[in-house]
C-alpha positions, 0 to 999 in steps of 0.5 A: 060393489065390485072387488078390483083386483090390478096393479100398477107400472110405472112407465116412460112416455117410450115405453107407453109407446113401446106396450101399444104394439108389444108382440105379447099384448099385440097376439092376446089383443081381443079388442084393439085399443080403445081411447078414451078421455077422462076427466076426475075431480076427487073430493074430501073434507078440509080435515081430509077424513075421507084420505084418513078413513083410507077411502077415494071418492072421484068424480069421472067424466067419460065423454058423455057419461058421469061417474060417481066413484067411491074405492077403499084402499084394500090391501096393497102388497108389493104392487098388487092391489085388491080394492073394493069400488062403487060405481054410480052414473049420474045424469049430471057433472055434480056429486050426490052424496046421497048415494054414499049410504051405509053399504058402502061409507065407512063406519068411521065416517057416519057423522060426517057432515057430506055437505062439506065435501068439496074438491080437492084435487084432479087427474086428467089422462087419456086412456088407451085400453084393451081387453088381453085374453088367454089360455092358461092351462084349462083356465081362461084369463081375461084382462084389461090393459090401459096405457094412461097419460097425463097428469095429476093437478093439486093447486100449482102442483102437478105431476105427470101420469105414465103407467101401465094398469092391468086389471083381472077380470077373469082368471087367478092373480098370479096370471096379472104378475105373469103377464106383468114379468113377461112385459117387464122382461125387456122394458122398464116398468116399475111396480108402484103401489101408489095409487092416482088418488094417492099421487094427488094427496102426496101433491097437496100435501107432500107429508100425507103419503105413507111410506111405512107399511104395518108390521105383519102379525107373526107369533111364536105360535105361527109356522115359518113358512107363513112367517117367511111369506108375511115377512117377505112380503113387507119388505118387498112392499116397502121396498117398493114404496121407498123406492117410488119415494125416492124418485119422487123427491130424492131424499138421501134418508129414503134410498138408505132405507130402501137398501136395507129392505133389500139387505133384510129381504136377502138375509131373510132368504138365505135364513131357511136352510132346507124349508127352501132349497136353494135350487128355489131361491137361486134367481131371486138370491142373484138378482138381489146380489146384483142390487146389492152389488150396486147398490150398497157401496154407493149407499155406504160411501154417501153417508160421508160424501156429500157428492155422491148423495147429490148424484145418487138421484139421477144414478137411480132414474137410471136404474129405474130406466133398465128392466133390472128392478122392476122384473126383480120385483115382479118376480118376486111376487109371483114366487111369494104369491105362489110359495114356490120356495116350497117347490122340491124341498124334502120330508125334512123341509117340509117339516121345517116349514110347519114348525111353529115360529118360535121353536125354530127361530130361537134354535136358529138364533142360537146356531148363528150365535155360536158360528160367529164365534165373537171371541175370537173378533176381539183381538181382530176386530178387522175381521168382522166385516166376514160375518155380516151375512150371519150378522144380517140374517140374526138382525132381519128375524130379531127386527121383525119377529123378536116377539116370536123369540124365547130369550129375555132382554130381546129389544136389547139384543137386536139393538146391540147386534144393529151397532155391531152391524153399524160398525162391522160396515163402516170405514175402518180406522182406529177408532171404528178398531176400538168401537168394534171391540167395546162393541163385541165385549158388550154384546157377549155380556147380554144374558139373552146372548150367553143363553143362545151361546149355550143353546 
């Protein structure tokens, strides 16, 4: 067994083009290119077990050499991807599921009848690779680069393979996200954690593929710097796979979510005071103004426009077309992978950071309560769309982490301030002025909010 450690960019034929001959990966090419051409039948159950078991078995044809492969789905966060693989080369083009003993078929699977495996789906690429090499500080860093093409066939289905995939082979992780940013710097790649077994899947079966990711563990007992990391993590994972989603079948109800990924993950950021100073969190806070600055009007005016939901697909290829989000999402891994939130922050900071979760969140709760102020938006309900910044930032921590809080009735006060929020974005007319009001009344009487409010 081999742990694989990559990630995956999505590309465009241009810009597969474009990566062969890129001046960074031209200057670290130890190899030169290499092309190859690979033919892989992947196999499960009827029921799909192997899919539901959270493995890929494949079946490779390389040349003259067959290869039995066997990968589990590991961990997957934000486009970076650690998966455990078997590999066995075969002296014929037949799988032997004698091989798939219990050192590496899952538990789950023990009375599962191997016999019934039968092909499912395939991926036909070429592949061109090379081994990219450098100095990192006294380390050494060796990766292998391949620019696949093709294609992913299901029955009638099929859907084209163009991606770039960077595999670690010597060197720490963060160097595969550095090298990735410095790529995605000035060409379009998008990070897409949705693997070629995936793809295959989602054809045969459009409903398999899974868009949402487990909520993290974060308890009361958790610091917040390790809260905020798990936190950050999810949404920028599930932003990713929301949007990669989204292209792929267009509809609206994705690109809305996608947004409030991108919504929670700002307020999230601006949430820590001086546990992050904002001389850390400065590029990311304006690459996401910029997203939402596109983004959100858009997102808001289709809600009652059918028009702009129709054309919001091909707004979005465009902006999968420019390096803007995929170097935001690069980047913003590396600075989780790295803390760097942590980088030049005070003794008091860093006590912040090692607070338990629930101590801090509760006292932060309580200080959001108090600066909104809600009486006086009674009478000026109009005026409410000013505080969503602090509305957003209560919202993300009660979304994700209200176990962690010390107020009662705390399912109740997310959902009643998730309606304030609802109302505070939307068109203004008489009756969003009434529903506003009734809203605010409705919230002040909670008793989980008077107990902040006196906090």
């Amino acid at each position: 067994m081999q742990k694989e450690t990559e990630i995956k960019l999505r590309a465009s034929r241009d810009t597969l083009l474009a990566l062969r001959d890129h001046p960074l990966l031209k200057k670290r090419n130890k190899s030169g290119w290499q092309r190859h051409a690979l033919t892989n039948q992947y196999f499960d159950t009827d029921t799909r077990a192997l899919a539901q078991a959270r493995v890929a078995l494949r079946l490779r044809r390389d040349g003259d050499t067959y290869i039995q492969t066997l990968k589990t789905r590991g961990n997957s966060v934000a486009g970076l991807s650690e998966r455990n693989e078997w590999d066995w080369y075969l002296d014929a083009p037949q799988l032997d599921p004698s091989r798939l003993t219990d050192d590496c078929w899952p538990a789950s699977l023990a009375d599962l009848d191997k016999q019934r495996l039968a092909p499912i789906f395939t991926t036909d690429f070429v592949r061109e690779k090379a081994e990219i090499a450098w100095g990192r500080g006294k380390a050494k860093v060796v990766i292998e680069a391949a620019l696949d093409l093709g294609q992913v066939v299901a029955g009638e289905a099929q859907e084209e393979i163009c991606e770039l995939e960077l595999e670690l082979r010597q060197g720490e992780p963060a160097a595969l996200l550095e090298l990735a940013a410095e790529l995605a710097a000035d060409l379009p790649l998008m990070p897409c954690d949705i693997s070629k077994a995936e793809r295959g899947y989602r054809l045969h079966d459009p409903a398999s593929y899974v868009l949402s990711l487990p909520l993290p563990l974060v308890t009361a007992q958790t610091t917040l710097d390790d809260a905020f990391a798990a936190l950050a993590w999810h949404l920028l994972g599930s932003s990713q796979r929301l949007a990669e989603q989204y292209r792929f079948n267009g509809h609206w109800s994705l690109l809305s979510e996608w947004l409030e990924q991108l919504i929670d993950l700002r307020a999230l950021l601006g949430s820590l005071g001086q546990a992050a100073p904002r001389a850390s969190t400065r590029e990311l806070r304006e690459s996401l103004d910029g997203l939402l600055d596109s983004w959100r009007p858009r997102v808001l005016d289709g809600a009652s426009d059918e028009r702009v939901r129709h054309t919001a697909p091909a707004l979005f290829a465009d902006e999968l077309a420019q390096p803007r989000w995929g170097l935001f999402s690069l980047r913003a891994s590396h600075w989780l992978l790295g803390r760097d939130w942590q980088e030049g922050r005070n003794d008091r900071g860093n006590r912040q950071g090692a607070a338990e979760l629930g101590n801090w969140l509760t006292r932060e709760l309580a200080e959001e309560a108090k600066a909104l102020a809600l009486p006086s938006y009674t009478n000026r309900p109009e005026g409410l769309a000013e505080q969503l910044p602090r509305l957003e930032r209560m919202r993300v921590w009660l979304r994700l982490a209200r176990a962690a809080v010390d107020v009662p009735e705390a399912d109740r006060l997310y959902g009643e301030l998730s309606k304030l929020h609802a109302l505070a974005t939307a068109a203004t007319d008489d009756a969003i002025q009434q529903a506003r009001t009734e809203q605010l009344r409705t919230l002040q009487s909670l008793k989980s909010w008077k107990l902040l409010s006196r906090r």
